[in-house]
C-alpha positions in Angstrom: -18.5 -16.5 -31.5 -17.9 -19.9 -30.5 -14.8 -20.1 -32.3 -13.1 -17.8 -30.9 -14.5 -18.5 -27.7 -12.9 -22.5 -28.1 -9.5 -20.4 -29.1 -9.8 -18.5 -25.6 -10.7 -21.7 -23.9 -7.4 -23.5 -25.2 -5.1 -20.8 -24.8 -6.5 -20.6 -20.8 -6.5 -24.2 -20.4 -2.8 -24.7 -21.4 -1.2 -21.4 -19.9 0.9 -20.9 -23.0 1.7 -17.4 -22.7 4.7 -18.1 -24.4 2.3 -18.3 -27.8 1.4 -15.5 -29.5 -1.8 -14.8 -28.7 -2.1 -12.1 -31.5 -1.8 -14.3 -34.5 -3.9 -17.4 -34.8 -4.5 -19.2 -37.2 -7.8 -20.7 -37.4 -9.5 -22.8 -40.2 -13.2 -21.9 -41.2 -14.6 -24.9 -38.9 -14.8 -24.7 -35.3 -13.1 -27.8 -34.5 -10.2 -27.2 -31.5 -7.5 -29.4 -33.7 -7.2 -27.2 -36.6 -6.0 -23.9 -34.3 -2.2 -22.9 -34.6 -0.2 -21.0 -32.2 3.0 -19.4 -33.6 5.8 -19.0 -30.7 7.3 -16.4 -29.6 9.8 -14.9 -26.4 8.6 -13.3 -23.4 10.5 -11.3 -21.2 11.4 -13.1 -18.1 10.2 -16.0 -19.6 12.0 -16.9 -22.3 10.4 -19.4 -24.5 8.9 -21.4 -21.5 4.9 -21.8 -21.8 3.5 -20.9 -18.2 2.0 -24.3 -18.1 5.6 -25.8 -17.6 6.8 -23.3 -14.9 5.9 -24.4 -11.2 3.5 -21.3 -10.7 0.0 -20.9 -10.7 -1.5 -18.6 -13.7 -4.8 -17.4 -14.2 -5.0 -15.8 -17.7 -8.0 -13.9 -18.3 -8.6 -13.7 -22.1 -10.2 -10.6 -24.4 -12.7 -12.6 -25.6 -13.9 -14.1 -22.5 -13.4 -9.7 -21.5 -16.3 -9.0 -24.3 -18.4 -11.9 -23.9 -18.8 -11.0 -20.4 -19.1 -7.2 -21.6 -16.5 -5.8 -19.5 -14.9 -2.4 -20.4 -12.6 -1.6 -17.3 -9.3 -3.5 -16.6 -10.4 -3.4 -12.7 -14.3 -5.5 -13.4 -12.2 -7.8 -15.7 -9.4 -9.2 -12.6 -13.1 -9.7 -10.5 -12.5 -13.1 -12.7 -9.4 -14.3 -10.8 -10.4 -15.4 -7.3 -7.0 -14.6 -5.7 -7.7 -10.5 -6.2 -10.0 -8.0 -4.2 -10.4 -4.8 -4.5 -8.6 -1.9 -2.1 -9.1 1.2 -1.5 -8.6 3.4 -4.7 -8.3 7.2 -3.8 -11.6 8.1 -4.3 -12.1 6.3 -7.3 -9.3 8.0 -9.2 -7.0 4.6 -10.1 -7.1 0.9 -9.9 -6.0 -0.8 -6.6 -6.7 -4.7 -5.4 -4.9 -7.4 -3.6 -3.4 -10.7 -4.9 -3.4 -13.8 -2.0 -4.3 -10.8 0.8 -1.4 -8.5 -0.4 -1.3 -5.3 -2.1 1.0 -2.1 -2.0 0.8 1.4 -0.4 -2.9 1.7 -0.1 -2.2 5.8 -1.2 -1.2 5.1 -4.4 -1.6 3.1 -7.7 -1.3 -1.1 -7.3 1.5 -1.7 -9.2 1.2 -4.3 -12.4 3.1 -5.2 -15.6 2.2 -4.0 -19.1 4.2 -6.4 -22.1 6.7 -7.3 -18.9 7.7 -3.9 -18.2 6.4 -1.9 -14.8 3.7 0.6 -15.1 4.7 3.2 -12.3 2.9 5.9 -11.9 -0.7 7.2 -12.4 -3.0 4.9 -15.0 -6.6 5.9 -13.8 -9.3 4.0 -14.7 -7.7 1.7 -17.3 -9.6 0.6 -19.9 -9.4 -3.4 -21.8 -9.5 -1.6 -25.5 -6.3 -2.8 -26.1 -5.6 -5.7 -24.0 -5.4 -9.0 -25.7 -4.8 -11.2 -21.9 -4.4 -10.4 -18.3 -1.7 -13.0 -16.8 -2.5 -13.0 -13.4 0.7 -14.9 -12.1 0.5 -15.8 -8.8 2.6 -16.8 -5.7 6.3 -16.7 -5.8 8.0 -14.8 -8.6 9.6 -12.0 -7.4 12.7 -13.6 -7.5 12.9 -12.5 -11.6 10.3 -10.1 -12.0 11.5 -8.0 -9.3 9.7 -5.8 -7.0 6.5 -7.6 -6.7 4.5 -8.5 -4.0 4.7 -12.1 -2.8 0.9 -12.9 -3.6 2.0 -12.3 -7.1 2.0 -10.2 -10.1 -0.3 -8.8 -13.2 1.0 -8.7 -16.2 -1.4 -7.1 -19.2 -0.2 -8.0 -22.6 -0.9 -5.8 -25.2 -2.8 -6.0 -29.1 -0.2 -6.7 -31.4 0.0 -5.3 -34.9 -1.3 -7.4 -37.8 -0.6 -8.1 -41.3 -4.0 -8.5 -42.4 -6.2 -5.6 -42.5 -8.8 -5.8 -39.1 -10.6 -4.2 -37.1 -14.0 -2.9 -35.4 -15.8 0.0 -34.2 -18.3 -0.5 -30.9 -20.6 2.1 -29.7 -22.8 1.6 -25.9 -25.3 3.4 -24.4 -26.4 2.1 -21.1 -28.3 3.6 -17.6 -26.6 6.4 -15.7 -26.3 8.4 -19.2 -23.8 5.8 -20.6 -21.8 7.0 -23.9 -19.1 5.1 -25.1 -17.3 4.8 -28.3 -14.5 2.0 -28.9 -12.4 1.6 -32.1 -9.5 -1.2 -33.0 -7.6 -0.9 -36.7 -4.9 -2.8 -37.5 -3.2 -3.4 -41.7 0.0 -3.8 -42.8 2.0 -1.0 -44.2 3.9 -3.6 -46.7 5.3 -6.8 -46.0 8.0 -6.0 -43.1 5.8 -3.6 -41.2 2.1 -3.2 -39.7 0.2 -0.8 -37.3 -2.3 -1.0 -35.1 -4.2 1.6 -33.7 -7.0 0.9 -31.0 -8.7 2.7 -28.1 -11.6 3.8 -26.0 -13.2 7.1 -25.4 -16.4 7.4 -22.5 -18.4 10.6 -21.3 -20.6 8.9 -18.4 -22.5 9.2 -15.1 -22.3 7.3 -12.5 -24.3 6.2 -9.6 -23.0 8.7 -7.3 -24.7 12.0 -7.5 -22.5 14.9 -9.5 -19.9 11.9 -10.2 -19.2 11.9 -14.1 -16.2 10.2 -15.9 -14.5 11.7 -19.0 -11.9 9.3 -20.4 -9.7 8.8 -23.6 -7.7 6.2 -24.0 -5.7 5.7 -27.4 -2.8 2.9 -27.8 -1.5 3.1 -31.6 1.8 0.6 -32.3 3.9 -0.4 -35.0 5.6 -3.9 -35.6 8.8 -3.7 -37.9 10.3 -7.2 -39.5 13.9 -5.8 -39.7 14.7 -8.9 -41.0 14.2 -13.1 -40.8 15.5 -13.1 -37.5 14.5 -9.5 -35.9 11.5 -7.5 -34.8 11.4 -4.6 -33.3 7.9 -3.0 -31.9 6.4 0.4 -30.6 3.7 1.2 -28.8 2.4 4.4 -27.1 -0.2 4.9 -24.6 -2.3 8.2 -24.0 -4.2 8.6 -21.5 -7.2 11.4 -20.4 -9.2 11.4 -17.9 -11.5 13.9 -15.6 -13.1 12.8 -13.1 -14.1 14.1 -9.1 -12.4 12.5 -6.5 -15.3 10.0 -4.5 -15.0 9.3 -1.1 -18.1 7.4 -0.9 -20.6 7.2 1.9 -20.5 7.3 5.9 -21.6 4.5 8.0 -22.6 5.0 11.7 -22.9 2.3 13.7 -22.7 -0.4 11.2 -26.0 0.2 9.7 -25.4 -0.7 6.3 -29.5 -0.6 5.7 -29.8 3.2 5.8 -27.1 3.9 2.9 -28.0 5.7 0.1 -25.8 5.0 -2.7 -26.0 7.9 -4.6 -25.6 10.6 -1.9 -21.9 12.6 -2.5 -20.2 14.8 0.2 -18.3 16.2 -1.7 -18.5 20.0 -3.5 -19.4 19.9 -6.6 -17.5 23.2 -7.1 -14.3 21.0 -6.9 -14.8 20.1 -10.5 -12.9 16.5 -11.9 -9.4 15.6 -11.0 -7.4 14.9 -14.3 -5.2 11.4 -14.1 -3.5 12.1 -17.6 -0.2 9.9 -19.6 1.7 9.4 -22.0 4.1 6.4 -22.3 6.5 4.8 -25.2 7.6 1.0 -25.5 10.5 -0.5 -27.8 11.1 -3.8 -28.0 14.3 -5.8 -30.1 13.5 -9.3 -30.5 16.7 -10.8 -31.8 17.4 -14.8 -33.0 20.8 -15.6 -32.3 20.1 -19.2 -33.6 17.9 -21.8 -33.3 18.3 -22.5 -29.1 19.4 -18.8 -28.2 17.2 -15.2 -28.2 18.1 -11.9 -27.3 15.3 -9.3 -26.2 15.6 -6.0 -25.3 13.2 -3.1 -24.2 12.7 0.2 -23.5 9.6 2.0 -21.6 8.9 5.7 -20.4 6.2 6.7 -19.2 4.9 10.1 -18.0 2.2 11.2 -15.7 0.1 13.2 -13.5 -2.8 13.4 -10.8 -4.1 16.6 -10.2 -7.0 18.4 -8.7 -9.4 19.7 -5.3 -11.9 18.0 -3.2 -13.9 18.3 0.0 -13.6 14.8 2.0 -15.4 13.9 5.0 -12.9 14.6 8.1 -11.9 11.2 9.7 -10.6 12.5 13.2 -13.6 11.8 15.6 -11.9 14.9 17.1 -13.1 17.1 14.5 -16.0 15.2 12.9 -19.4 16.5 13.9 -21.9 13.9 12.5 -21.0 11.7 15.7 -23.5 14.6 17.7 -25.2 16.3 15.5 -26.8 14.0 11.8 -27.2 17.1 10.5 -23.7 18.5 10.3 -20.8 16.2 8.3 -16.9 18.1 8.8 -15.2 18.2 5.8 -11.4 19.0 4.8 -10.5 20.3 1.9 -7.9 18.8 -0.4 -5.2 19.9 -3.3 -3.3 17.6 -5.0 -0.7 17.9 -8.0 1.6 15.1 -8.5 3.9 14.4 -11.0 5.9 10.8 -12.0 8.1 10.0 -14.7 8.7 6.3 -14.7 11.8 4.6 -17.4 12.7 0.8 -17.8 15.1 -0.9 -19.6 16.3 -4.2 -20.5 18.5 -6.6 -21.9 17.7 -10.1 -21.4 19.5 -13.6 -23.1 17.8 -16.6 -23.2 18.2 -20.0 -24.9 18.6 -23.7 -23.9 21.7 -26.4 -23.9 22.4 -29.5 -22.5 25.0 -31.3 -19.6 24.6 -35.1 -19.9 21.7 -35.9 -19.9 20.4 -32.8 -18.4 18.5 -30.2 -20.3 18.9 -26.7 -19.4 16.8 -23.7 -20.4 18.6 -20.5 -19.3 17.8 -17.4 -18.6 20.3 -14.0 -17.7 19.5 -10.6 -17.8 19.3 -6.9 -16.6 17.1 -4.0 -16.0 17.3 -0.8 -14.7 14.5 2.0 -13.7 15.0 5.4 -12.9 11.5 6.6 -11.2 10.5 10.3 -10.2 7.4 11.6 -8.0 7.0 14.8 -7.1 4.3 15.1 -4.4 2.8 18.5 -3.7 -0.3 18.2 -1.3 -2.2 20.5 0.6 -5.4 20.3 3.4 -7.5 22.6 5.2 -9.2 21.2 8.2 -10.4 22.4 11.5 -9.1 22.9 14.8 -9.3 19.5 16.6 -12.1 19.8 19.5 -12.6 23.4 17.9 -16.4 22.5 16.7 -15.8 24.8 13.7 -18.5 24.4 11.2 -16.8 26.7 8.9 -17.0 23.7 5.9 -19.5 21.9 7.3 -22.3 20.0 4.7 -25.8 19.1 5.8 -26.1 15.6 4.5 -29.6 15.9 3.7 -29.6 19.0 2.3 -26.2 19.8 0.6 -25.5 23.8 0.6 -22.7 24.4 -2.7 -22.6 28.3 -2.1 -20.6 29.0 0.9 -17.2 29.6 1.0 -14.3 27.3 0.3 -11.4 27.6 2.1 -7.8 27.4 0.7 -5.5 24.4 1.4 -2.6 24.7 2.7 0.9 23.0 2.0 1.0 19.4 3.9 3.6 17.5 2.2 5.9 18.7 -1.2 8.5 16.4 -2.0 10.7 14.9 -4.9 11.3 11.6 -4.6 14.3 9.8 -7.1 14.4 5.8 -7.3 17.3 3.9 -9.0 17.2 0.6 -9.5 19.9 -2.1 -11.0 18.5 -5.5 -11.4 21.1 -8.5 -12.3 18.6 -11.9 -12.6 19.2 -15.3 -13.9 17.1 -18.4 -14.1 17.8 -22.3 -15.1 14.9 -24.4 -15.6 16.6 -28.0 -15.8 15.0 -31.5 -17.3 16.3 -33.5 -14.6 14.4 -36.3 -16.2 11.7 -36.9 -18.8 9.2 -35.7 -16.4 10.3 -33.6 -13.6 12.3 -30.2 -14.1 14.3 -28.3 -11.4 13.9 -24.5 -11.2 16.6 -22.5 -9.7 16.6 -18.8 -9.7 18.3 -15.4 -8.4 17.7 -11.6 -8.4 20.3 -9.4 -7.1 18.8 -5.4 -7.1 20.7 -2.5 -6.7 18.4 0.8 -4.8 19.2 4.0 -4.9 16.5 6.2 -2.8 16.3 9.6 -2.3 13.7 11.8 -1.4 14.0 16.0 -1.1 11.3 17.6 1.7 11.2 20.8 -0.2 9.4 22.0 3.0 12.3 21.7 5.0 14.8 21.6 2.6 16.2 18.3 3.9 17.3 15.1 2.2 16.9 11.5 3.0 18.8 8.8 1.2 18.7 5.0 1.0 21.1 3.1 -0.4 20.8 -1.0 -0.6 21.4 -4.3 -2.2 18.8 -7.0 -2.1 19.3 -10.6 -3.2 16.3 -13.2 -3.9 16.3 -16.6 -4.9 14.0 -18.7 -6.0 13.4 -22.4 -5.9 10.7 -25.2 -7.8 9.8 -27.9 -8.9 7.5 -29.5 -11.8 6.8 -33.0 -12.2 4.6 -34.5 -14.8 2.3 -36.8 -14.0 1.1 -37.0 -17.9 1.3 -34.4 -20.7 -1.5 -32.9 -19.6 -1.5 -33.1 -15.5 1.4 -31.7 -13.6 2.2 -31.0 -10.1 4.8 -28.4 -8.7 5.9 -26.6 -5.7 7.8 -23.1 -5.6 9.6 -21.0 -3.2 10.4 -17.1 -3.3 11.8 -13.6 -1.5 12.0 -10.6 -2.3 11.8 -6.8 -2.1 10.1 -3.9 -2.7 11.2 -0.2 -2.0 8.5 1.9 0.1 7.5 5.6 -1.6 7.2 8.4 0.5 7.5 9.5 3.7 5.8 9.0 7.0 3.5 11.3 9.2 6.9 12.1 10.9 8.3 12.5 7.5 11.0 9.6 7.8 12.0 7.3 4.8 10.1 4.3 5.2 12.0 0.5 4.9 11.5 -1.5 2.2 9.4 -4.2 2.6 10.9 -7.7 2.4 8.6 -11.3 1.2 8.9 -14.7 1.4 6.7 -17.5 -0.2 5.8 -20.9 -0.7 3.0 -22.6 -2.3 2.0 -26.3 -3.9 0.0 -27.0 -6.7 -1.3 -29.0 -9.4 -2.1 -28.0 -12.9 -4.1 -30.0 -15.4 -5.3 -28.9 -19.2 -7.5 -30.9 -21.9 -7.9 -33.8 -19.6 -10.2 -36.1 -21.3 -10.7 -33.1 -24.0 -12.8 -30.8 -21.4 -11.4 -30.8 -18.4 -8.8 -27.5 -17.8 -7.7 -25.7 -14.4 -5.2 -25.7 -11.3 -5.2 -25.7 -7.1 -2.6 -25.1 -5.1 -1.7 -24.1 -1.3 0.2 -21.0 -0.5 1.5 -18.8 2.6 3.5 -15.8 2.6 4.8 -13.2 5.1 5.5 -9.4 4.5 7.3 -6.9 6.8 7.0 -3.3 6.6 3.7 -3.2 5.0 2.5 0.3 4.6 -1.2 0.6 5.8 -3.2 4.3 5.4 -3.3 6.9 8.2 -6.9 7.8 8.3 -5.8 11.1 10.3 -3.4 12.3 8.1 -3.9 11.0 4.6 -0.8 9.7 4.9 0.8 6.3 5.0 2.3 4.1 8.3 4.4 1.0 8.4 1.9 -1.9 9.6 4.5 -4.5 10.8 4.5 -7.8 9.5 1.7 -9.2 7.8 1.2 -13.0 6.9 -1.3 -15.0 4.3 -2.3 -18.2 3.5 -5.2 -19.9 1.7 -6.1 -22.4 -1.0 -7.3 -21.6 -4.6 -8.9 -23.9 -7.5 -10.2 -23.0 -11.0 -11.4 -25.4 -13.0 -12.8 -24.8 -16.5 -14.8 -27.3 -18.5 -17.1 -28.1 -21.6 -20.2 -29.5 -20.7 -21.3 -30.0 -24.5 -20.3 -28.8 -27.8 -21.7 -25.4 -27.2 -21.9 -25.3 -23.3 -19.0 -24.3 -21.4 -18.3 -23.9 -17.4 -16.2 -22.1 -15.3 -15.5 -22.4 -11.4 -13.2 -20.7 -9.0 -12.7 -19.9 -5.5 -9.7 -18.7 -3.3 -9.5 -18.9 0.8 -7.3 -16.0 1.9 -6.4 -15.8 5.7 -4.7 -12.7 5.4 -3.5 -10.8 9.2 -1.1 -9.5 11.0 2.0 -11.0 11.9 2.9 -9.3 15.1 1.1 -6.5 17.7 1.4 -2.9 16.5 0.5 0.6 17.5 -0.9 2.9 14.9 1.1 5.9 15.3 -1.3 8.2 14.0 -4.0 7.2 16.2 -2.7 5.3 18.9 -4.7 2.3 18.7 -3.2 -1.1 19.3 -3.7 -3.6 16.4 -3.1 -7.0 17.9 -1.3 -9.9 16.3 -4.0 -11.8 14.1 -5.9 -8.9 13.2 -7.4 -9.2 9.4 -6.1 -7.0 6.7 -8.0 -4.4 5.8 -10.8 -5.3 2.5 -9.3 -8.9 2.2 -12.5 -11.5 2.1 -11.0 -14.6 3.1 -14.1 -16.4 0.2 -14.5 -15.2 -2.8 -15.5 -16.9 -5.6 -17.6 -17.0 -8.9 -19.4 -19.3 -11.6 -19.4 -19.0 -14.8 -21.9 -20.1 -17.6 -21.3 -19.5 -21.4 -23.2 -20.8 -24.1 -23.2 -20.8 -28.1 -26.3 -21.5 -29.7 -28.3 -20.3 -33.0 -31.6 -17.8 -32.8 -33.3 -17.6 -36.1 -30.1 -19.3 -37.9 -27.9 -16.3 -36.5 -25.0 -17.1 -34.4 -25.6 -16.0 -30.8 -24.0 -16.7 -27.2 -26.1 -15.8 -23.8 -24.1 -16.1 -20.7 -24.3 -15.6 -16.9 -21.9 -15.2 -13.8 -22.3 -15.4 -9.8 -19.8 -13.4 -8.4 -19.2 -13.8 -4.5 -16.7 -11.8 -1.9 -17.1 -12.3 1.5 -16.9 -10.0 4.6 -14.2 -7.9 4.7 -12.5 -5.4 7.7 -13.5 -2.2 6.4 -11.0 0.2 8.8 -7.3 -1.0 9.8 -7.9 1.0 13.5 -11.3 -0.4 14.3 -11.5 -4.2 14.0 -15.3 -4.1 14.5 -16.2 -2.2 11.2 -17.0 -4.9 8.5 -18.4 -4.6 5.0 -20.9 -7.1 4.4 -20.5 -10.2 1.8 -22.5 -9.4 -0.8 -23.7 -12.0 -4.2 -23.7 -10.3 -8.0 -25.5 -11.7 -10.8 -24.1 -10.6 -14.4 -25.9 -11.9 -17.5 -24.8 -10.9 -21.2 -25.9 -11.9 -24.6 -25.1 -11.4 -28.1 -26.7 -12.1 -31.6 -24.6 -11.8 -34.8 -26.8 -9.7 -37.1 -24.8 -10.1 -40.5 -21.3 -11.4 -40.7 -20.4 -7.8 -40.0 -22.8 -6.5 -37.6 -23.4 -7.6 -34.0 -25.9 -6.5 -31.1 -24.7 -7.1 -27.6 -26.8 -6.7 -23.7 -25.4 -6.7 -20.7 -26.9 -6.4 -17.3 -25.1 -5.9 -14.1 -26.0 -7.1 -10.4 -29.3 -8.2 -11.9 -31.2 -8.3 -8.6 -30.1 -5.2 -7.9 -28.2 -5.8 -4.6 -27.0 -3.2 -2.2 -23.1 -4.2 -1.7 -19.9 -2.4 -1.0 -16.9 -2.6 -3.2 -13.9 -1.2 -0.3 -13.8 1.2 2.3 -10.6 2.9 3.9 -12.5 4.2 7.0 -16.3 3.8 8.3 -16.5 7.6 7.2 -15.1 6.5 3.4 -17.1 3.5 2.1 -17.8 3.3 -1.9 -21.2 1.8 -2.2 -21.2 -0.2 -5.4 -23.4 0.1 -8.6 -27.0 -1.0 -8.1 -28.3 -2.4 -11.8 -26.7 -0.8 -14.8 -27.4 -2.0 -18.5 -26.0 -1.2 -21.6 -26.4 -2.4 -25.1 -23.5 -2.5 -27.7 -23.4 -2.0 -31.6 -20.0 -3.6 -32.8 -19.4 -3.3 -36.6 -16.4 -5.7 -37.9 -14.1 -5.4 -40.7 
């Protein structure tokens, strides 16, 4: 355990993400000297480690994911301090903020998975096959492209290995817990290897009547074509069935009287299925010793389908404002479709002017991404007092009848993208490197109302540069500053089914980054702000989305991770976020004016946690316990009413683990310990998700 927990602890503490991470090489002892790294090329990254690019990086490692016994990509970013949670649908994906920004609160936050975009629908994903979570932060837009200016997530992947691997894990826990999770990987001769790993879960929940069904299975093959060339595949399948979760009401801020198991919904609705199915290839190709070539290829297809009965929103037509005993309700269809492809051809490599050392980077992607939206709602009459799908909230009646929904929005949407970017990371001196940078992106937009039969079109070049700066103070300390814009097209259309604009991002921050400082001292701050315009925002009224104006953040972040002893290990971060609006808007939908400064909605401007680890030996077997203090802060719980706030609430997470035979090991883990009544997000006073009181589970892992 502690050895690979020292492994995790070097590869966070000097960012190199331009290591493999897949195939260490570790001698029998635990001593941090003897561990080798073998490098590799990232996409948009070349053969740069992170720690030498001005950016801040959080990397969040799979062994510090099952030490701290987490299961779900979503609980495992709660260890960066720049992300929050958002609103997520009802449960059915994974949404959160980086620096106070985050995309259009009605659909999926978008991230990278192995550099290319993961569009689409990707439920509740699971860490079974995630080796690290690169949380790369501030201004990067200007070569990843599309991003938001708080930064980007990039997962990486298992890789395949030579060596035959592998475990199987099986957890039981409160709220009827059943989980199985496998990971194989051997080599089919000397040139090739698989891998096949995964997760499959059949669960409660806290909520009343919510279950989750999931499988999740990522099998990949590495081929050595030869000395100088690899080319990889990996799929991704994805199942899961699950009801759509709108959470609790709140009237008058009174938190105290929440019950956070009660449901609204009808639990004749049945699960929504997220499902997918995506394929990656990936050349890498040594030109020579200084120059790479690496190409990819991604599709991905997917769906979101399904009914549910949600609380009605429009004070107009909601009844529990009068009456406690009668909650409105609409009644929701959804069936939507996306097929999302990627490609790219990147060159990368490194040559020198004088006395100046460049490392280059040129490349090109392109996307072609397809929605097709069909949604429909039943609700009542506004002012009507139609209790026709009505629920007593005390005494829940599943027997009478359901109306049908009818059509509300049914679109196909088409996005084309061409993206030219280049990058030159000069060695101005011994110590201090110049980073210059450009995107220039190529959109193509159009979306078909089939309703209506009309077509809207958007056609537009974007260019975004990109400026830094690194200096090293020592081998190990280093400051930097870095400058961004960019872009990112809009989906959809608006209540008054217009095209939105894209929005457009600018920003700055300034850091410091330090790693193995006096052989135990690893972490970075830095200062940022950024600005957005055309943020969408959610229409409460009509499930829909609205353009929220500009939108500005700034803040401060530091992480610092340390080694108290030998077997005693540290971790502290916290991020101030001042996330608001820019300028004064009306909300179109409602017709409430949302003044300049207002906050953005579930941004905490503190959040931050503390981490304790520690390796030690219980009758001679190697064991680790650990604990973590998770804070977030206050939060504005409804865009429209600047007076609904979700209380900061404290979590308390302790895990342990005891090596039973070389093969065999037992792990506990216990969530919010003191059982705390908190609440995770909340996209209108009438739609808050109540989190998880206490919930323990205990693993079985068997090794091989």
């Amino acid at each position: 355990m502690k050895k690979q927990f020292l492994f995790t602890l070097v590869i966070a503490s000097n960012s190199a993400f331009a290591q493999d991470l897949n195939t260490p090489n570790t001698s029998n002892n635990n001593d941090i000297e003897h561990i080798e790294i073998t490098q590799f090329w990232q996409p948009y990254r070349g053969n740069v480690p992170l720690f030498q690019m001005p950016q801040a990086v959080d990397q969040i490692n799979a062994d510090v994911i099952e030490n701290e016994g987490i299961t779900r990509f979503i609980d495992a970013l709660s260890l960066s301090p720049s992300i929050v949670r958002q609103n997520n649908s009802g449960g059915m994906f994974d949404s959160f903020a980086i620096r106070g920004f985050s995309g259009d609160e009605n659909n999926p936050t978008g991230y990278l998975v192995n550099g290319f975009n993961s569009r689409g629908y990707n439920g509740n994903r699971s860490t079974a096959n995630i080796q690290a979570i690169e949380v790369m932060k501030g201004p990067g837009s200007a070569l990843y492209g599309q991003g938001e200016p708080g930064g980007t997530v990039n997962i990486v992947t298992k890789k395949p290995q030579f060596e035959k691997q592998g475990y199987v894990q099986g957890t039981l826990g409160n709220f009827n817990k059943k989980q199985i999770e496998f990971d194989y990987t051997n080599g089919f001769n000397e040139e090739s290897a698989f891998r096949i790993n995964g997760a499959y879960e059949d669960s409660d929940t806290h909520r009343d009547h919510v279950t989750l069904e999931s499988l999740h299975l990522s099998p990949s093959v590495l081929w050595h074509v030869s000395e100088n060339t690899k080319l990889s595949y990996e799929m991704e399948i994805l199942d899961q069935k699950k009801p759509l979760d709108r959470g609790v009401y709140v009237l008058n801020n009174n938190f105290d009287e929440i019950e956070a198991e009660d449901f609204y919904g009808d639990i004749r609705d049945g699960a929504h299925k997220v499902a997918a199915l995506g394929h990656q290839f990936v050349l890498n190709h040594k030109l020579n010793d200084n120059w790479h070539l690496l190409s990819g290829f991604a599709y991905r297809d997917s769906s979101f389908k399904g009914l549910s009965s949600d609380t009605e929103l429009s004070s107009g037509r909601q009844l529990v404002y009068t009456d406690p005993n009668t909650l409105s309700r609409q009644r929701r269809e959804r069936d939507y479709q996306a097929l999302d492809m990627n490609a790219r051809f990147e060159l990368s490599g490194e040559l020198a002017t004088g006395t100046i050392k460049h490392n280059l980077l040129v490349g090109m992607d392109y996307y072609n991404f397809e929605l097709d939206t069909d949604y429909k709602v039943w609700r009542t009459a506004w002012g009507s007092g139609d209790t026709t799908y009505s629920i007593n909230p005390n005494n829940p009646d599943y027997t009478q009848p359901q109306p049908e929904p009818l059509a509300k929005t049914l679109t196909a949407e088409e996005q084309k993208g061409l993206g030219l970017y280049a990058q030159n990371l000069m060695a101005l001196t011994e110590k201090s490197k110049l980073l210059l940078g450009v995107r220039v992106d190529k959109l193509d937009q159009e979306i078909l109302n089939k309703r209506s039969d009309s077509v809207q079109t958007r056609n537009q070049t974007e260019f975004s540069p990109r400026l830094g700066y690194i200096y090293d103070i020592n081998e190990n300390v280093n400051v930097f500053t870095n400058y961004a814009e960019g872009f990112r097209p809009n989906p959809g259309l608006d209540s008054d089914r217009n095209a939105f604009e894209p929005e457009e991002t600018k920003s700055l921050e300034v850091g410091a980054k330090w790693h193995n400082v006096a052989n135990r001292f690893s972490g970075n701050i830095a200062v940022f702000t950024a600005e957005k315009t055309n943020m969408l925002t959610a229409e409460p009224d009509t499930g829909l989305s609205a353009t929220l104006g500009e939108v500005e953040s700034q803040g401060i972040e530091f992480n610092l991770i340390t080694e108290l002893t030998n077997n005693t290990n540290l971790e502290l971060a916290y991020a101030y976020t001042d996330a608001k609006t820019a300028n004064d808007v009306i909300n179109s939908d409602w017709g409430v004016p949302i003044p300049k400064g207002s906050r953005l909605i579930n941004i905490a401007e503190h959040v931050g946690h503390v981490s304790l680890r520690h390796f030690t030996q219980i009758m001679g077997k190697d064991s680790y316990v650990g604990a973590t203090v998770n804070y977030v802060g206050d939060r504005l719980g409804e865009t429209t009413d600047p007076d609904y706030i979700l209380p900061a609430y404290t979590l308390v997470n302790v895990s342990a683990a005891i090596d039973l035979s070389t093969q065999l090991t037992l792990k506990l883990d216990v969530n919010n310990v003191f059982n705390e009544a908190y609440f995770e997000n909340s996209y209108h006073k009438l739609w808050t998700m109540p989190g998880s009181p206490i919930n323990y589970s205990a693993s079985l892992k068997y090794q091989f």
